[in-house]
N, C-alpha and C positions, 0 to 999 in steps of 0.2 A: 345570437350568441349561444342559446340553450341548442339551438341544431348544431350550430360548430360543433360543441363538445360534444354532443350526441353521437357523431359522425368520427371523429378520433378518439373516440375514447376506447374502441379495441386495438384498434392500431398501437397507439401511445402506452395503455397497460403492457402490450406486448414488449414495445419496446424498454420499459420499464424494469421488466423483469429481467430483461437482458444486461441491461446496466447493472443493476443490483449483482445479475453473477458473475459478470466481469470484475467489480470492485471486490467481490466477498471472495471468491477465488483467488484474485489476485494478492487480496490481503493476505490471506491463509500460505501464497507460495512465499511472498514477501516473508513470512513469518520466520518460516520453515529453512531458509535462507538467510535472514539475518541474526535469529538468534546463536546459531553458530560461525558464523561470519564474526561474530562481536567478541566471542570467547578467543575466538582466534586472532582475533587483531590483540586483545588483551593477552592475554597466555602463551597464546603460540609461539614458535620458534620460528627465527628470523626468516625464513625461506616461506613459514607461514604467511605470519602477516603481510611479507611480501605481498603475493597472491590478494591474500585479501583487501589490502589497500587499495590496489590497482584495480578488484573489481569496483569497490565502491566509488573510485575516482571516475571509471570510467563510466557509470551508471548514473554517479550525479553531478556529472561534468560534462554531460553530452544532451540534447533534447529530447525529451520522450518523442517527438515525430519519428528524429532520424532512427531511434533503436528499433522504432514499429517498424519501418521501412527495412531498416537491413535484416531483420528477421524474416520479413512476409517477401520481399524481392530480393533479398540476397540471400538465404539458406538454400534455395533451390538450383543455386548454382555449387553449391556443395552436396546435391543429391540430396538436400532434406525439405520434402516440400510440407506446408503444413496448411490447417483448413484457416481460414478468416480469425474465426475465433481462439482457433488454439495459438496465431500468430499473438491476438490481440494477449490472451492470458499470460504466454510465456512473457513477454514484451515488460508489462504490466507488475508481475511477480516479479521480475528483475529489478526493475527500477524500484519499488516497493521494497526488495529484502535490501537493496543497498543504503536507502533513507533508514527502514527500521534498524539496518545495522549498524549506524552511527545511535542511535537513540536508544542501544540496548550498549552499547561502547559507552554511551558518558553514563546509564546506571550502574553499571558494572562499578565503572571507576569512581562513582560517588561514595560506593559502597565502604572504601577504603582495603588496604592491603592486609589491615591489621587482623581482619578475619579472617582470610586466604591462613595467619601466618601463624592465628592461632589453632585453626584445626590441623594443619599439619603438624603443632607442637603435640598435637594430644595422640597423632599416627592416624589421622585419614589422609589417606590419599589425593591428590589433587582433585580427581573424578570428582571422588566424594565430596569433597567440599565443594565444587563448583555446583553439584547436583542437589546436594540438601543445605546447603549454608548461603552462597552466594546468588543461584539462581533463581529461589524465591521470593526474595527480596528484589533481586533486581527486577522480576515481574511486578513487581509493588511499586516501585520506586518510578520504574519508565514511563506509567498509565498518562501523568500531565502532559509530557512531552508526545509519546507516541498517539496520544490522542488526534494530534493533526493528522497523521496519515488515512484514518479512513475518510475524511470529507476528504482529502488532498486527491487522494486515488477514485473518488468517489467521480470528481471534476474531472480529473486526467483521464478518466475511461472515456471520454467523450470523441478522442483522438479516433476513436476506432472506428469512428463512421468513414474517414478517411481510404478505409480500404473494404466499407461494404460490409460492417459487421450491422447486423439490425436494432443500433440499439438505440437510445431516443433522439440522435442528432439526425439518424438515420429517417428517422419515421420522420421527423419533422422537414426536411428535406424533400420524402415521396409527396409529403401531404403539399407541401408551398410548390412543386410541379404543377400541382393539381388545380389549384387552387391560385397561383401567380401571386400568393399575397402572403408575405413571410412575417411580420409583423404578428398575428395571434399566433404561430405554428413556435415560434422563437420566446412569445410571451409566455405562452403554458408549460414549452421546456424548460425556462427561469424560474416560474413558478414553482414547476414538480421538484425539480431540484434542489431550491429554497427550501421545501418543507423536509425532502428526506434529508439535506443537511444539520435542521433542527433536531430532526427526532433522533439521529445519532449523536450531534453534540449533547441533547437532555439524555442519550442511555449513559454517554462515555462520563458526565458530569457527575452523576450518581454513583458510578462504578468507585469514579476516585474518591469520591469523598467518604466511600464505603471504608476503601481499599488501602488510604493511604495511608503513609508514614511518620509520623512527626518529626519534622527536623530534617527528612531527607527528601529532599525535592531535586529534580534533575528536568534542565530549559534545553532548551533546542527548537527548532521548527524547520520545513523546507525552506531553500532560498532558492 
């Protein structure tokens, strides 16, 4: 057993850090994505939310497989070819900002109207209240909910070995070729994954309890 791991243990770190930038990338587009996605489902005007709706339907209404797939073998027939991984990030960051844009949607709306309704009374502009009244709070308020998404994305990045991206489903796959025995190669990817799931639920558990709100809590999780 001590030579197994001896023997994947570069492989497998490689792989490792692969996943890790796949999830931490993809959180950050997810991000960058959904927190205005959520303002505009809430504020925006009808032809907005439109738009916005529809992508979130269609991102958490369809399987993460097929969006990998239409990304990585369907853009190339619209002239957009892209590498393994940049399919795998875009894919990922998609699905990602449409889940955190429902979970930055229900802090918004926890928050209630009456604040929107009193800085406008006072003469800030809508901007401005979204930016210094509503939008720090709603960073506050999402942390319990939006907590699921980095383990969730953390798992979903796993999708990506499917098209060759190197990252631990990957490595455990070359290695059970090798080896014709898939059992430890599948046991040590459960494993590594179990542990980095823990050590983000104990950063995210500290954060909120730093972070949080009295009285304002907002539920949600992937389905």
């Amino acid at each position: 057993m001590f030579e197994f791991f001896q023997n994947i243990y570069p492989a497998f770190l490689e792989g490792l850090l692969i996943t890790l930038e796949l999830a931490g990338v993809s959180l950050l587009i997810g991000f960058l994505i959904g927190v205005p996605t959520a303002f505009a489902k809430v504020y925006g005007r009808r032809w907005v939310r439109l738009i916005a709706n529809i992508y979130t339907d269609i991102f958490r209404g369809t399987p993460l497989l097929v969006q990998l797939f239409v990304v990585y073998y369907g853009l190339p027939d619209f002239g957009i070819t892209l590498s393994r991984i940049a399919a795998a990030l875009l894919t990922l960051g998609l699905n990602s900002g449409a889940y955190q844009a429902e979970y930055f949607r229900a802090a918004i709306q926890a928050i209630g109207q009456g604040q929107m309704m009193a800085a406008r009374s006072i003469g800030m502009s809508r901007l401005k209240a979204i930016r210094y009244i509503i939008l720090p709070q709603a960073l506050r308020a999402v942390i319990p909910a939006w907590s699921n998404e980095p383990v969730s994305l953390l798992k979903a990045s796993a999708v990506a070995f499917l098209i060759a991206v190197p990252d631990l489903m990957t490595k455990a796959k070359i290695l059970i070729t090798r080896t014709y025995d898939p059992l430890p190669a599948y046991f040590t990817v459960a494993a590594i994954y179990i542990f980095i799931v823990l050590l983000i639920t104990a950063g995210l558990n500290l954060i909120e309890n730093r972070l949080r709100i009295p009285g304002l809590q907002v539920g949600g999780s992937r389905r």
